[in-house]
KEMAR-313669 format. One record per atom (N, C-alpha, C, O): residue number from 0; atom name; y, x negated, z negated. Coordinates in steps of 0.001 Angstrom, whole numbers. Example, Ala and Ser with C-alpha at 12.3 -4.5 7.8 and 13.67 -1.06 7.14 Angstrom:
<recs>
rec n:0, atom:N, Y:-5690, X:-13190, Z:-7800
rec n:0, atom:CA, Y:-4500, X:-12300, Z:-7800
rec n:0, atom:C, Y:-3300, X:-13200, Z:-7800
rec n:0, atom:O, Y:-3319, X:-14236, Z:-8465
rec n:1, atom:N, Y:-2250, X:-12850, Z:-7080
rec n:1, atom:CA, Y:-1060, X:-13670, Z:-7140
rec n:1, atom:C, Y:30, X:-12900, Z:-7870
rec n:1, atom:O, Y:1138, X:-13409, Z:-8039
</recs>
This chain:
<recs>
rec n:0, atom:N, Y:-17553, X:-245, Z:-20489
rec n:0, atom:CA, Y:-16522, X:-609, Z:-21443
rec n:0, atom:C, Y:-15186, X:-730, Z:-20712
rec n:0, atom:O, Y:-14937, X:-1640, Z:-19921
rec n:1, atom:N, Y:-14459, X:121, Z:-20990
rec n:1, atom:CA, Y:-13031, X:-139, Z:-20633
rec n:1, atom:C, Y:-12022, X:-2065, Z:-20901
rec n:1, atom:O, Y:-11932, X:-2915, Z:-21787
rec n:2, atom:N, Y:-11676, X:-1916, Z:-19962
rec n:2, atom:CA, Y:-11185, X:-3326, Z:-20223
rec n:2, atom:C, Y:-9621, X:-2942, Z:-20747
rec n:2, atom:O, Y:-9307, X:-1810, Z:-20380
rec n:3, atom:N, Y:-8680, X:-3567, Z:-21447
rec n:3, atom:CA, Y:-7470, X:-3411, Z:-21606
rec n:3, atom:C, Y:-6807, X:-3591, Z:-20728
rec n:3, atom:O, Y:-6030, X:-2637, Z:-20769
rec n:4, atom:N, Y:-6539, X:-4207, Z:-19874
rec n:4, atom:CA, Y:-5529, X:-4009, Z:-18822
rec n:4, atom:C, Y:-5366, X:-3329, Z:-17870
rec n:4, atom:O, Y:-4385, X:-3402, Z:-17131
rec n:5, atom:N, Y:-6773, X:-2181, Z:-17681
rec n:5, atom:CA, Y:-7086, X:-1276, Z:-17152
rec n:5, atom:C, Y:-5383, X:-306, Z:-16911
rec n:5, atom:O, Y:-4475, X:-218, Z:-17738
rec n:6, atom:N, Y:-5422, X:125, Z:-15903
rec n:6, atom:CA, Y:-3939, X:1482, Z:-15616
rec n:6, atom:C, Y:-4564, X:2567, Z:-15188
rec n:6, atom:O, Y:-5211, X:2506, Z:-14142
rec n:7, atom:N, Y:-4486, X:3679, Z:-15874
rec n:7, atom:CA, Y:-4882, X:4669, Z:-15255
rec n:7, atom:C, Y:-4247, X:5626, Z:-14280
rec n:7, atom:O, Y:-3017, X:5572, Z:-14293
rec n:8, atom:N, Y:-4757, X:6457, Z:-13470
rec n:8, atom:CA, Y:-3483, X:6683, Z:-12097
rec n:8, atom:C, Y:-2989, X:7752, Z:-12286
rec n:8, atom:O, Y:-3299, X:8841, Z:-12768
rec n:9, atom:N, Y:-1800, X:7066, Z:-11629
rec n:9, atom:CA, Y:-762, X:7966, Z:-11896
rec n:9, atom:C, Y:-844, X:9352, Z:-11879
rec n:9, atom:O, Y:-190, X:9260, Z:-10840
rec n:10, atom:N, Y:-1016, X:10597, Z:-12022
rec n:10, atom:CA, Y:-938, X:11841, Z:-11753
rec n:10, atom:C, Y:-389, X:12328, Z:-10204
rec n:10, atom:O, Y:574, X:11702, Z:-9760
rec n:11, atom:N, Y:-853, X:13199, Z:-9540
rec n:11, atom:CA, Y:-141, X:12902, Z:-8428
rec n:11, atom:C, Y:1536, X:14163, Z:-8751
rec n:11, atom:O, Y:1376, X:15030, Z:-9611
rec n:12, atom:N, Y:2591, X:14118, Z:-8196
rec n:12, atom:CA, Y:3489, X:14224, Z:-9281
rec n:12, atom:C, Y:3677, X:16135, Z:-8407
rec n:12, atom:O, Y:3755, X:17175, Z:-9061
rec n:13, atom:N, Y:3691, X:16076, Z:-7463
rec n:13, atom:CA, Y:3281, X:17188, Z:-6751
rec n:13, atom:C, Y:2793, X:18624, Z:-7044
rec n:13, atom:O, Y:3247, X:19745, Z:-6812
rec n:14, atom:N, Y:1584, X:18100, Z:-7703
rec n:14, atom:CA, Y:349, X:18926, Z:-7879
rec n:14, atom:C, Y:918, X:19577, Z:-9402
rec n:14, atom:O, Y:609, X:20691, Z:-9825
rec n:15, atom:N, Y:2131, X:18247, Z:-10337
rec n:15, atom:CA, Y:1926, X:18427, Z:-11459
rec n:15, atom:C, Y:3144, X:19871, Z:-11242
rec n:15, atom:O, Y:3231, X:20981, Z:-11768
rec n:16, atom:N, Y:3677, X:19376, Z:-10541
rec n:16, atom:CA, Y:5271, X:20667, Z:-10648
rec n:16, atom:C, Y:4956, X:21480, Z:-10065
rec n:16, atom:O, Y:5790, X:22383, Z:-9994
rec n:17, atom:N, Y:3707, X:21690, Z:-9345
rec n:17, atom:CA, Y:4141, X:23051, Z:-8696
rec n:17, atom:C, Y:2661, X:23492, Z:-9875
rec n:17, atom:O, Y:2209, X:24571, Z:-9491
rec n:18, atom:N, Y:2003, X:23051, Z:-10901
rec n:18, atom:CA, Y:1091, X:23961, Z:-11669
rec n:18, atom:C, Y:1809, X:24543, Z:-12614
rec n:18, atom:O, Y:2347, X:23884, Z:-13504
rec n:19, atom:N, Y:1887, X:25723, Z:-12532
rec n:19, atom:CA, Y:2795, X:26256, Z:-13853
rec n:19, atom:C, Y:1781, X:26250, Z:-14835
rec n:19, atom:O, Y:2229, X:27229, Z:-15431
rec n:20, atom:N, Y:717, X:25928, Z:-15533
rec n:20, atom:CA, Y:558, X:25372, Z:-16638
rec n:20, atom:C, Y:220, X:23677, Z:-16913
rec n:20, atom:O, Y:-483, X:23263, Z:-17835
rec n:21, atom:N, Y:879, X:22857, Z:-15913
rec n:21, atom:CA, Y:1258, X:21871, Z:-16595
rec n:21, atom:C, Y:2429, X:21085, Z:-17344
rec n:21, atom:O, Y:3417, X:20530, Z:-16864
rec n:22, atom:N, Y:2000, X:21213, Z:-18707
rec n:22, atom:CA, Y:2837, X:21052, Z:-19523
rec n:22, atom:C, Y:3008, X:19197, Z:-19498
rec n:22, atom:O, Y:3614, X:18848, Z:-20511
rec n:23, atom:N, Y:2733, X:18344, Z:-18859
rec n:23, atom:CA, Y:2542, X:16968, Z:-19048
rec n:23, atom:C, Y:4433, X:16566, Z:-18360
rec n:23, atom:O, Y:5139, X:17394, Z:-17786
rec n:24, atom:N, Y:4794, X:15217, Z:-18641
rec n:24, atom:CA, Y:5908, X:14668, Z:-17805
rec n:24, atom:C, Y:5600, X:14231, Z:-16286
rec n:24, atom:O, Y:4440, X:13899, Z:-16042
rec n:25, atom:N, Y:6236, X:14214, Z:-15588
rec n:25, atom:CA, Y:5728, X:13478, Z:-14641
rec n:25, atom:C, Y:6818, X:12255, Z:-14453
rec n:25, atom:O, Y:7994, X:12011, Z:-14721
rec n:26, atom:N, Y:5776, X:11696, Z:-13877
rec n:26, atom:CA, Y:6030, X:10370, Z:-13159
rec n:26, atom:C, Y:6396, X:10241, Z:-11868
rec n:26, atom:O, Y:6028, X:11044, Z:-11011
rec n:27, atom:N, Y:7191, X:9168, Z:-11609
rec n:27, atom:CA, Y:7895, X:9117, Z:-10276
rec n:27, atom:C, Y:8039, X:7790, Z:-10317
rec n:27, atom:O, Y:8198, X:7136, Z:-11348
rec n:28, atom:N, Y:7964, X:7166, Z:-8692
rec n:28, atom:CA, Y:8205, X:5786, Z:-8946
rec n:28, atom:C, Y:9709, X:5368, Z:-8388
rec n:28, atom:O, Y:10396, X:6008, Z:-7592
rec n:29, atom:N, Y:10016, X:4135, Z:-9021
rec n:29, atom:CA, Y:11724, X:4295, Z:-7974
rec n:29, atom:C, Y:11171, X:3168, Z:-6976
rec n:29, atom:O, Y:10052, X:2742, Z:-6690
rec n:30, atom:N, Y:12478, X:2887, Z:-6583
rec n:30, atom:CA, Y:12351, X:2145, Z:-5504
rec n:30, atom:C, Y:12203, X:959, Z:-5552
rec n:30, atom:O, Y:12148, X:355, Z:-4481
rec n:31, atom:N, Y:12075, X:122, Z:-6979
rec n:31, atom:CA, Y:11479, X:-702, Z:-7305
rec n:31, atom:C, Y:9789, X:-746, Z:-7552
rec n:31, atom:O, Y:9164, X:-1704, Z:-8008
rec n:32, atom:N, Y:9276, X:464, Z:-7153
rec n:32, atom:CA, Y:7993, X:626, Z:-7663
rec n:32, atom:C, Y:7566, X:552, Z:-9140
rec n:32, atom:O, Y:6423, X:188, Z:-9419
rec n:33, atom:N, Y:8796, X:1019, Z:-10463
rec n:33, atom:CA, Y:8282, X:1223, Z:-11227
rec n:33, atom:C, Y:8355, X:2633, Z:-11815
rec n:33, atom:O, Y:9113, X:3462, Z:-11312
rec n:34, atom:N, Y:7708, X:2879, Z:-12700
rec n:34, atom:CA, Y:7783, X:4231, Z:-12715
rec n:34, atom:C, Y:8779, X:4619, Z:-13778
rec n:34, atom:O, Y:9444, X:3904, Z:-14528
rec n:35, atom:N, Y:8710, X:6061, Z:-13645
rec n:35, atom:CA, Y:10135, X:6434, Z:-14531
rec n:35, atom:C, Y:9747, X:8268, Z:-14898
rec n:35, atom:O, Y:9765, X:9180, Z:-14071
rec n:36, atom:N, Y:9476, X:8353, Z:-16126
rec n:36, atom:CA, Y:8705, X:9880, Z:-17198
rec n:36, atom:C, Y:10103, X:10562, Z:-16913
rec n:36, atom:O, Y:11232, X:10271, Z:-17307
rec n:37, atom:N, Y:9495, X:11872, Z:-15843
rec n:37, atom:CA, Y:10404, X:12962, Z:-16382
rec n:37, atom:C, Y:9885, X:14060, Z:-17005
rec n:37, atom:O, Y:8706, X:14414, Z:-17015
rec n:38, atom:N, Y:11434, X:14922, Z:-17860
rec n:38, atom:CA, Y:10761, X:16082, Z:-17494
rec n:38, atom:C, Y:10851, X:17409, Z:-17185
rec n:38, atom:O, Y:12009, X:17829, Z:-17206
rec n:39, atom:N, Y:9917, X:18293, Z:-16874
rec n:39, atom:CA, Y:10334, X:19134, Z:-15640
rec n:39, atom:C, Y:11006, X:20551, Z:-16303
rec n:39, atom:O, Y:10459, X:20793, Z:-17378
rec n:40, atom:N, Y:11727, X:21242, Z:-16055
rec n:40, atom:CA, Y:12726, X:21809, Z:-16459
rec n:40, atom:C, Y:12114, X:23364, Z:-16078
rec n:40, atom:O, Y:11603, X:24259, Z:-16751
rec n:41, atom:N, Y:12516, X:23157, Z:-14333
rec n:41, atom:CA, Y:11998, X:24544, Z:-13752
rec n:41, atom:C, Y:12073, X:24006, Z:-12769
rec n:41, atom:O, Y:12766, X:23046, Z:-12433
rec n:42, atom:N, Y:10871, X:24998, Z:-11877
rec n:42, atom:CA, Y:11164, X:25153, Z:-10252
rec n:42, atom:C, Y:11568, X:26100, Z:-9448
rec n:42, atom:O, Y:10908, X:27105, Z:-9187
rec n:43, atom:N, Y:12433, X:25894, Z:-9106
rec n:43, atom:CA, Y:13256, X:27225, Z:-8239
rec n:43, atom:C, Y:13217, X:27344, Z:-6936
rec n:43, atom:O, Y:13228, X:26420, Z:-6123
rec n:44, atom:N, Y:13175, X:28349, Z:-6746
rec n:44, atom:CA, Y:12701, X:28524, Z:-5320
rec n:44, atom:C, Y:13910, X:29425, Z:-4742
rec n:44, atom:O, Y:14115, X:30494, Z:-5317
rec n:45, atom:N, Y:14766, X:29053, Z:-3592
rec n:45, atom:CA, Y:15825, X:29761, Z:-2864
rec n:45, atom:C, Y:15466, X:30433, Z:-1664
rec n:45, atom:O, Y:14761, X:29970, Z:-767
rec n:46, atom:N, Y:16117, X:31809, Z:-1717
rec n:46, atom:CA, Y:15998, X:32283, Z:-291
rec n:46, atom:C, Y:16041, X:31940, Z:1163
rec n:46, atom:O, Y:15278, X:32244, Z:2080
rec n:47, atom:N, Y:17364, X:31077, Z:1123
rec n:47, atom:CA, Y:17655, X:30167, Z:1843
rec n:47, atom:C, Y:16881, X:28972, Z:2551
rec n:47, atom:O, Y:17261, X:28442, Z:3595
rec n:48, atom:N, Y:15675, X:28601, Z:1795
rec n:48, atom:CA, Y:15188, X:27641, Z:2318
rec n:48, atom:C, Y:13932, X:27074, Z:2260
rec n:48, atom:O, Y:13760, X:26856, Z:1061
rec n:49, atom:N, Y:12736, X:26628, Z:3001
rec n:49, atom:CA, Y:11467, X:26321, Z:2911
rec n:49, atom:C, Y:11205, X:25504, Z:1640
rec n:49, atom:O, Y:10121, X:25652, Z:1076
rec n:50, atom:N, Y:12019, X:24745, Z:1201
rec n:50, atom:CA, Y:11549, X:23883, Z:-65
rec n:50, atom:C, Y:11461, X:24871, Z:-1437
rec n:50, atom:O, Y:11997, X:25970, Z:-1576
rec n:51, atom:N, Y:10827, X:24318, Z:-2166
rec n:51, atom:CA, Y:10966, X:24728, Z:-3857
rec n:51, atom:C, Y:11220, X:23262, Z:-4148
rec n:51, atom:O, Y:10740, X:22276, Z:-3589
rec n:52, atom:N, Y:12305, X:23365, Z:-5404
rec n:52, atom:CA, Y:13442, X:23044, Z:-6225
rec n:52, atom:C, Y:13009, X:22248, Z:-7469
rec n:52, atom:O, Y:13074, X:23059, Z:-8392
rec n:53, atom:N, Y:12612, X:21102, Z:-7934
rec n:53, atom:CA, Y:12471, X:20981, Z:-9169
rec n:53, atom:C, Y:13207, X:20428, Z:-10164
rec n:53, atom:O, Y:13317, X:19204, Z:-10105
rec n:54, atom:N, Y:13691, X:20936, Z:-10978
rec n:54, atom:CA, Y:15038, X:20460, Z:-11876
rec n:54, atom:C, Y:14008, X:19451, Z:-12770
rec n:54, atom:O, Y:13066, X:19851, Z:-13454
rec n:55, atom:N, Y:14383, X:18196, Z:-12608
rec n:55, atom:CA, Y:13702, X:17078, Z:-13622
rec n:55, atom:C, Y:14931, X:16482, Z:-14815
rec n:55, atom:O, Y:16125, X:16502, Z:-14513
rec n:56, atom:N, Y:14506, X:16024, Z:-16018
rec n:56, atom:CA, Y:15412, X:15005, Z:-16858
rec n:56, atom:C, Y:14801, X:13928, Z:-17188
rec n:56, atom:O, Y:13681, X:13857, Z:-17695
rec n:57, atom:N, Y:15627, X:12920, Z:-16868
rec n:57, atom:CA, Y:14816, X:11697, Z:-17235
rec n:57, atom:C, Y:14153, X:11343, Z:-18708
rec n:57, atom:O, Y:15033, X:11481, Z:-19557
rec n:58, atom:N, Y:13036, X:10979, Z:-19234
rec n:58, atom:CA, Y:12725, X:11076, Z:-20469
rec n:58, atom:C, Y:13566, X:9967, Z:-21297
rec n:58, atom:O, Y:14023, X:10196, Z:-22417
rec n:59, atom:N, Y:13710, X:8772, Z:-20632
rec n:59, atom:CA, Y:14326, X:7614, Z:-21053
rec n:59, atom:C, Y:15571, X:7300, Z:-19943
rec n:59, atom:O, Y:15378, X:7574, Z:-18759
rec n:60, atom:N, Y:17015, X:6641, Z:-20439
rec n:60, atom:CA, Y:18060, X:6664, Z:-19364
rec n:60, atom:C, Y:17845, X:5488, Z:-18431
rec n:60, atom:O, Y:17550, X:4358, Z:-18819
rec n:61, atom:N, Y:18042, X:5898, Z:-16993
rec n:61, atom:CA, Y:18123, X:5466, Z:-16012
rec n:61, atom:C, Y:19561, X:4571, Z:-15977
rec n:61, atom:O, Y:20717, X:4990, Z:-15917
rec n:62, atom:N, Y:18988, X:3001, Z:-16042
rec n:62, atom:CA, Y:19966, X:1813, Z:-15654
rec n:62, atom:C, Y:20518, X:2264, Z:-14011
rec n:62, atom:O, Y:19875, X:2528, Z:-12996
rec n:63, atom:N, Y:21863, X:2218, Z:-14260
rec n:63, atom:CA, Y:22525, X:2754, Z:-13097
rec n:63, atom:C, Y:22725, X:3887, Z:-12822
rec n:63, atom:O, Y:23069, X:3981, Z:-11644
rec n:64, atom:N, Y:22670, X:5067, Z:-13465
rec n:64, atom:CA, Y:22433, X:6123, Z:-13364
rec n:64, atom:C, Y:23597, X:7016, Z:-14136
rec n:64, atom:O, Y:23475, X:7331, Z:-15320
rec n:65, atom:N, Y:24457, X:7293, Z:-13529
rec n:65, atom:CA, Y:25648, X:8255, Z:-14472
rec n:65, atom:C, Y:25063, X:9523, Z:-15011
rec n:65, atom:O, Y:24456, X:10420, Z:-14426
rec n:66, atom:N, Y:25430, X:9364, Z:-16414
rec n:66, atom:CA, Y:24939, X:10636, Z:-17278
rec n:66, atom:C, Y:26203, X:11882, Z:-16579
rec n:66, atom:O, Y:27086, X:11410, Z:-15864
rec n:67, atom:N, Y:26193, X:13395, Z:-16841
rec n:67, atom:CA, Y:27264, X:13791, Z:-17129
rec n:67, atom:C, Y:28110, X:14033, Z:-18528
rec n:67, atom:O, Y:28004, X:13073, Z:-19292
rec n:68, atom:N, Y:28915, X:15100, Z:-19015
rec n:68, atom:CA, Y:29274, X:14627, Z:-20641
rec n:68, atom:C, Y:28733, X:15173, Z:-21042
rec n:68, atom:O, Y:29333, X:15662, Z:-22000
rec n:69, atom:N, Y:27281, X:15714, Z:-20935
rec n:69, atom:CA, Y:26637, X:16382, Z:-22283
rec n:69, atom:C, Y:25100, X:14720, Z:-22513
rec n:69, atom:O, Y:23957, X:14631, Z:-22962
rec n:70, atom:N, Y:25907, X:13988, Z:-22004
rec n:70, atom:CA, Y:24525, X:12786, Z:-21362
rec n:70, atom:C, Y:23344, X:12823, Z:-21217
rec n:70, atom:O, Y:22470, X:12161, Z:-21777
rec n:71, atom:N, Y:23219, X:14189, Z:-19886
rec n:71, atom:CA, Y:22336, X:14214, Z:-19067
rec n:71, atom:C, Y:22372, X:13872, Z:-17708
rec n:71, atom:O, Y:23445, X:13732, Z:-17121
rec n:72, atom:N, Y:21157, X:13709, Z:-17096
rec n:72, atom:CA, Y:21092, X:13656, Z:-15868
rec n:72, atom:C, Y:20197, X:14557, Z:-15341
rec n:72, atom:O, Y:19038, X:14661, Z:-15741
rec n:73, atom:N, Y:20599, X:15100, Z:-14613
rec n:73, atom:CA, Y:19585, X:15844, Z:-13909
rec n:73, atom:C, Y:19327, X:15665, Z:-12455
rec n:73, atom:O, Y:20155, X:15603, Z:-11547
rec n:74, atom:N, Y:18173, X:15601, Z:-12402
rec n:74, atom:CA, Y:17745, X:15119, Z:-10721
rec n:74, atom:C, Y:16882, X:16229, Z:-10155
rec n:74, atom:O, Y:16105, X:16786, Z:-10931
rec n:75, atom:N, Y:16937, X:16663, Z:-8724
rec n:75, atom:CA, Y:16490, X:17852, Z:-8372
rec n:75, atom:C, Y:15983, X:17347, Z:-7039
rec n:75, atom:O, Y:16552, X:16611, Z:-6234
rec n:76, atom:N, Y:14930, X:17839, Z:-6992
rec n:76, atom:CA, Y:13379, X:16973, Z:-5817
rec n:76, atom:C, Y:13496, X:18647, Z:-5116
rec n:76, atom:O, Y:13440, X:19768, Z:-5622
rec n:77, atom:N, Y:13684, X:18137, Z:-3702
rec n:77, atom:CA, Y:13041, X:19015, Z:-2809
rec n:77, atom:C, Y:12061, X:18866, Z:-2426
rec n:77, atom:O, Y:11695, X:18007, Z:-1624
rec n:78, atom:N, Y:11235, X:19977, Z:-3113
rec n:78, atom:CA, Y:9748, X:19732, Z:-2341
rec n:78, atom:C, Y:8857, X:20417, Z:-1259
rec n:78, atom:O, Y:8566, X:21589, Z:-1497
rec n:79, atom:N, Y:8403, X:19892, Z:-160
rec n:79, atom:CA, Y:7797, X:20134, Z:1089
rec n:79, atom:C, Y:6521, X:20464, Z:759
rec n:79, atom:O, Y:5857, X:19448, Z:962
rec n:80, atom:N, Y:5633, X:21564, Z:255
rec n:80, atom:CA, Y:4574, X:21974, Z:68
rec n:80, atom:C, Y:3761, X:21889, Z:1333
rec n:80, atom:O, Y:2731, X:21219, Z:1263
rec n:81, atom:N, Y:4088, X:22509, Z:2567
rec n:81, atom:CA, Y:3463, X:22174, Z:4038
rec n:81, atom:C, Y:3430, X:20715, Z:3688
rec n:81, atom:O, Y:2412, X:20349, Z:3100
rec n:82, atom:N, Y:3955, X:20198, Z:3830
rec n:82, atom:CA, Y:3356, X:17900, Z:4507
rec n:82, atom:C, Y:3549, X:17138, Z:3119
rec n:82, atom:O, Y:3683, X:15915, Z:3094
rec n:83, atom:N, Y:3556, X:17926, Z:1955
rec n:83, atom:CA, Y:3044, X:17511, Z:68
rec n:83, atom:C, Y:3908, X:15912, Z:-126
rec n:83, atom:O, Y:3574, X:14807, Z:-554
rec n:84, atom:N, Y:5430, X:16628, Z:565
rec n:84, atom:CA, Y:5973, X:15364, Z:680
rec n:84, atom:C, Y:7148, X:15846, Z:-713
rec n:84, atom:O, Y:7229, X:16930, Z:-1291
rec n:85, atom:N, Y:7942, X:14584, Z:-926
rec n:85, atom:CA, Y:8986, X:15351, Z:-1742
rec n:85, atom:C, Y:10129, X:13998, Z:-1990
rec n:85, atom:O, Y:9861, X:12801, Z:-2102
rec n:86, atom:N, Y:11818, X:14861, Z:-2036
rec n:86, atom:CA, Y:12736, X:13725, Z:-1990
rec n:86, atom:C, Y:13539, X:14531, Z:-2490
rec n:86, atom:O, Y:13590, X:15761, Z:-2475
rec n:87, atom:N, Y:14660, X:13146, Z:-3285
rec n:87, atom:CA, Y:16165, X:13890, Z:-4226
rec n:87, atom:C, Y:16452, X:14272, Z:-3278
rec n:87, atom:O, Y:15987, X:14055, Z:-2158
rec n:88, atom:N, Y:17454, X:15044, Z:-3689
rec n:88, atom:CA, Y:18315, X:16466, Z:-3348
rec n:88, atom:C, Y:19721, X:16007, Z:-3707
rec n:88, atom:O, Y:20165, X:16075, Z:-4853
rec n:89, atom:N, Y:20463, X:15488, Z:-2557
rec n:89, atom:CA, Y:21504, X:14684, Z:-2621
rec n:89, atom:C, Y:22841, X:15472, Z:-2368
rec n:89, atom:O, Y:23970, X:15119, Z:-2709
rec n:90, atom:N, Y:22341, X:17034, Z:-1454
rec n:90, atom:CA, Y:23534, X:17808, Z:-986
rec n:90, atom:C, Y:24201, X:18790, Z:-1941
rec n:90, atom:O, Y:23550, X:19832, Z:-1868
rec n:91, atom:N, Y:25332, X:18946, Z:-2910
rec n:91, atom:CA, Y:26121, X:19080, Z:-4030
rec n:91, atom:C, Y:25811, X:20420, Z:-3570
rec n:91, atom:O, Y:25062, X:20887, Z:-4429
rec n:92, atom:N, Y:25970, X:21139, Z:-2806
rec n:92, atom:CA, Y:26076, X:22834, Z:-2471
rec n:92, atom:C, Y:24482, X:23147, Z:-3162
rec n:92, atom:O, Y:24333, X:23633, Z:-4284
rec n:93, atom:N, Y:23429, X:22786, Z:-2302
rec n:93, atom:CA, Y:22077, X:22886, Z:-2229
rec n:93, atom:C, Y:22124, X:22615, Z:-3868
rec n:93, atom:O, Y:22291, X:23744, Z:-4330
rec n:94, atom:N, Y:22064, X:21748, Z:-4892
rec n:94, atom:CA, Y:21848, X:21683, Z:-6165
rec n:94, atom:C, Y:23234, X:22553, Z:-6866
rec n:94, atom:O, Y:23010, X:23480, Z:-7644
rec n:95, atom:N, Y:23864, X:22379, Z:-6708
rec n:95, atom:CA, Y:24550, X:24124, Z:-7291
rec n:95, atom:C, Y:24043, X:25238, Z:-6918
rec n:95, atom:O, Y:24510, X:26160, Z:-7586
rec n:96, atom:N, Y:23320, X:25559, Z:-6175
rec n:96, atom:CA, Y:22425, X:26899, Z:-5659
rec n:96, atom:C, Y:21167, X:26795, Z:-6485
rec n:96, atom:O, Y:20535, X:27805, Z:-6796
rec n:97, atom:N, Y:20799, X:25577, Z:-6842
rec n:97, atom:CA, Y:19129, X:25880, Z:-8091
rec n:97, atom:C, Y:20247, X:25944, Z:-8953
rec n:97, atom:O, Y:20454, X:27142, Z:-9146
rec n:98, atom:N, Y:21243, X:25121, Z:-9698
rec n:98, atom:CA, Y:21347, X:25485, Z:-11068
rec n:98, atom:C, Y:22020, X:27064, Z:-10904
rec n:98, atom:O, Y:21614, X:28018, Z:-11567
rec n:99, atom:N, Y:22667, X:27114, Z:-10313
rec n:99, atom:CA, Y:23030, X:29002, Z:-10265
rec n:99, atom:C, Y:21800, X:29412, Z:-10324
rec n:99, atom:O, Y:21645, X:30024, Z:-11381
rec n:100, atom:N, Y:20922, X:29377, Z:-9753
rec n:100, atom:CA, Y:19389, X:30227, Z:-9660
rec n:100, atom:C, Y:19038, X:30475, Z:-10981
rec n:100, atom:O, Y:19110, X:31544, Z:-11588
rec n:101, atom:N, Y:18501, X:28970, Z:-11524
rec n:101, atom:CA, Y:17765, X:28330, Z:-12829
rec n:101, atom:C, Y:18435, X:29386, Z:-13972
rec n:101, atom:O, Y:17806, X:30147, Z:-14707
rec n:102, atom:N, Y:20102, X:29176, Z:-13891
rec n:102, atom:CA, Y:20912, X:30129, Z:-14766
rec n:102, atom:C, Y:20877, X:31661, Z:-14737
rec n:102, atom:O, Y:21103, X:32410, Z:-15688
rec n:103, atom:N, Y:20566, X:31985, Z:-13523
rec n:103, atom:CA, Y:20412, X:33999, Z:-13503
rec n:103, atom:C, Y:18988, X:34099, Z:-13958
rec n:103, atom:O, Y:18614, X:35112, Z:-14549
rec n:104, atom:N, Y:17677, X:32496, Z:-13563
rec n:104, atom:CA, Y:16684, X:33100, Z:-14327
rec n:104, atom:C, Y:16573, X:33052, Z:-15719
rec n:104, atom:O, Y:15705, X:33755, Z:-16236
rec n:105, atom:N, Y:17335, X:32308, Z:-16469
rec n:105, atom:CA, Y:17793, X:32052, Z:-17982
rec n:105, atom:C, Y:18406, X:33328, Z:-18134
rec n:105, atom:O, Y:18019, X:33784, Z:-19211
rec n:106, atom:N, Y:19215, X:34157, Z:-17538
rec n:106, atom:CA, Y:19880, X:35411, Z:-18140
rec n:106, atom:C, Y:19211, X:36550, Z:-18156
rec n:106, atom:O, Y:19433, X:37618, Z:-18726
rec n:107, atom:N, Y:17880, X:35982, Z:-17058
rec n:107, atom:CA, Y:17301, X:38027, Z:-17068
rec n:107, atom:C, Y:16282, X:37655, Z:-18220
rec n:107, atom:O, Y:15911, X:38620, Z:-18889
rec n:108, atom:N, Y:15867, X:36656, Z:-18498
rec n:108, atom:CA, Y:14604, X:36184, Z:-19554
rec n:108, atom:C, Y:15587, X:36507, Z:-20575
rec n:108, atom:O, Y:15516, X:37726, Z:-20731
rec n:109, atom:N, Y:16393, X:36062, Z:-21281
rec n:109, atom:CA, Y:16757, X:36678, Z:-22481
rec n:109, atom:C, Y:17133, X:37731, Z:-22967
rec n:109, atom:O, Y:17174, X:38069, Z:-24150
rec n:110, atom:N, Y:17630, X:38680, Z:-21365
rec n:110, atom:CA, Y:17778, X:39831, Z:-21729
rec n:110, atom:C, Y:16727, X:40820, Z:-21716
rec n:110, atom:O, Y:16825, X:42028, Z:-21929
rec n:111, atom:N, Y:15452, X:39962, Z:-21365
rec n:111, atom:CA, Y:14083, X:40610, Z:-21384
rec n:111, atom:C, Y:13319, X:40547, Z:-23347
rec n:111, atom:O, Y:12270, X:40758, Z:-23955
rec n:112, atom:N, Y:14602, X:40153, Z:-23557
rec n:112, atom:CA, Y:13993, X:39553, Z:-25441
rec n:112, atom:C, Y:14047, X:40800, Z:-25750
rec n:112, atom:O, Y:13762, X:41167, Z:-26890
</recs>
């Protein structure tokens, strides 16, 4: 019998972004150790560099957290597939290089309509 206060675990958040058929949010914990539903956008992968890219949106807004003016946020995880490690992506060049990416792959898909 399941008890109610039971938590079930977390997903590991990793496994969830790099499966391209998982359709679920993931979870991330902050640095308070609580968790916080995103969700995942795309993962982009650059020439430039060993990581793949994951464009996340927060499901619910992040206290402290500047929207931009369309009031989003977008947060972009570099992820280390070798050591299944993964951290924001703080360098402004490096996240203008996924959303340029993310955007040429948005332009050849529609012109594939």
């Amino acid at each position: 019998m399941k008890k109610e206060n039971e938590f079930k675990p977390v997903p590991n958040p990793i496994e969830q972004i790099l499966d391209e058929n998982c359709v679920d949010n993931i979870i991330l914990m902050d640095k308070d150790n609580k968790p916080i539903e995103f969700e995942q956008v795309a993962l982009i992968s650059l020439d430039d560099s060993d990581y793949y890219y994951a464009m996340l949106f927060p499901v619910t807004k992040i206290e402290g957290v500047k929207e931009d003016e369309e009031g989003e946020t977008l947060f972009v995880l570099a992820i280390d597939t070798e050591n299944s490690t993964y951290r924001q992506e703080t360098n402004q060049d490096v996240i203008d290089k996924v959303i340029d990416a993310y955007e040429k792959l948005l332009q050849e898909s529609e012109g594939n309509k």
